[in-house]
Residue, then its C-alpha position, 0 to 999 in steps of 0.5 A: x097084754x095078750x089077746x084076752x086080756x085085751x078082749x075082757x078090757x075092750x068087751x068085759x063089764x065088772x058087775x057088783x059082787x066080784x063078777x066078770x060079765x063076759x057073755x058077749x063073747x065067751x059064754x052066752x054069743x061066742x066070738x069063734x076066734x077068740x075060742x081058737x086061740x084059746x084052744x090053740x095057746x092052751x094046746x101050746x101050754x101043754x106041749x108034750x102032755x098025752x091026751x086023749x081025752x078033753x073033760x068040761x062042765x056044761x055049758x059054758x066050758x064046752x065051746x073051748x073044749x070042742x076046739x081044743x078036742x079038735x087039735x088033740x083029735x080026742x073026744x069031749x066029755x062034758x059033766x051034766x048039771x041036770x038029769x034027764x029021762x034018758x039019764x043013765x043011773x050008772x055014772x060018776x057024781x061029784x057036787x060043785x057049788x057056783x060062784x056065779x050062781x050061789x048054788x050048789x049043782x050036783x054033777x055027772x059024767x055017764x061011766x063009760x065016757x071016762x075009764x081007768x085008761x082016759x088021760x083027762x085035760x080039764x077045760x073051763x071057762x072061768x076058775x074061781x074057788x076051784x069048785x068046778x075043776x075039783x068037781x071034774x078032777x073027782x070024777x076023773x079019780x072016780x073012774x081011776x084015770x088021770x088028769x093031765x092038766x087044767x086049762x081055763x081061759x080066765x083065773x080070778x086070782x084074787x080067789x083061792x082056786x089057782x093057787x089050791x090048785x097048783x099046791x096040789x101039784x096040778x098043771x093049771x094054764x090060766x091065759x087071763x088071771x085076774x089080779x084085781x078089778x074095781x066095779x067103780x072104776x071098771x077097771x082089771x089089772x092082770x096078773x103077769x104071767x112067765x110066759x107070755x103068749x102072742x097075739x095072733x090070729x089062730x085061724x093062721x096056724x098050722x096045727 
């Protein structure tokens, strides 16, 4: 079991409806070690892969991304979910509906933070229908760069999102998948992985 695995068994709550609660200590208080060993194994996952820019969707993405974008020593580019005063009305649209949140959310990024040069690694969260990442993936497109990969930190693989993902020939790094839970029980079994990552304190890695 690796160090997610471990942490959603010891600190994740199974809620009615398929959803993994998770907010104490990825998307609502954030354990920082565990967000740097996220970052550290995804940049491991992609070793070889030229990156030069990291692309997450508000908000709960965002924290993996800075990490990661701080060992790429790249920039973050996180798509808005909400407009404001000072939003720009030249930018990439694309819509993502919200397992969690039963919506659908129009998202955008502001045309210059993505371009025909960005070779783009997409960072999330979580990965369920793959709304969000095909979201991310079309605003990529829009701009006419590339995506280099898709790094979540945890697959719902009892849902299509991965494997759509991964037919279309993405590079998709998942460090938990989810085989199955049970809301009566509360309990996960993981999906085995090919290649196993250590347990250890990133704060201890050389970059």
């Amino acid at each position: 079991m690796n160090f997610l695995e471990q942490k959603i068994v010891e600190d994740g709550v199974i809620k009615e409806g398929n959803i993994l609660k998770v907010d104490n200590f990825l998307n609502h208080q954030i354990d920082v070690d565990i967000i740097r060993q996220i970052a550290y194994e995804l940049k491991r996952r992609f070793r070889g892969k030229q990156v030069n820019k990291i692309l997450t969707i508000e908000a709960s993405g965002i924290a993996i991304a800075t990490v990661l974008a701080d060992l790429y020593d790249v920039p973050v580019v996180f798509a808005k979910k909400s407009q404001t005063a000072n939003s720009t009305d030249d930018k990439y649209m694309a819509q993502a509906y919200s397992f969690t949140h039963k919506r659908m959310n129009n998202v955008f990024v502001s045309r210059p933070y993505l371009t025909a040069a960005d070779k783009v690694l997409i960072v999330d969260d979580f990965l369920a229908d793959g709304q969000a990442a095909n979201a991310l993936i079309d605003l990529v497109h829009q701009a006419g760069g590339e995506v280099v990969g898709i790094g979540i930190a945890i697959e719902k693989g009892q849902q299509q999102g991965g494997r759509l993902l991964r037919e279309a020939g993405y590079q998709l790094e998942s460090i938990a998948i989810l085989q199955s839970m049970d809301y009566a029980t509360q309990t996960i079994v993981f999906k085995e992985q090919p290649t196993r990552l250590q347990s250890c304190n990133a704060k201890q890695q050389a970059r």
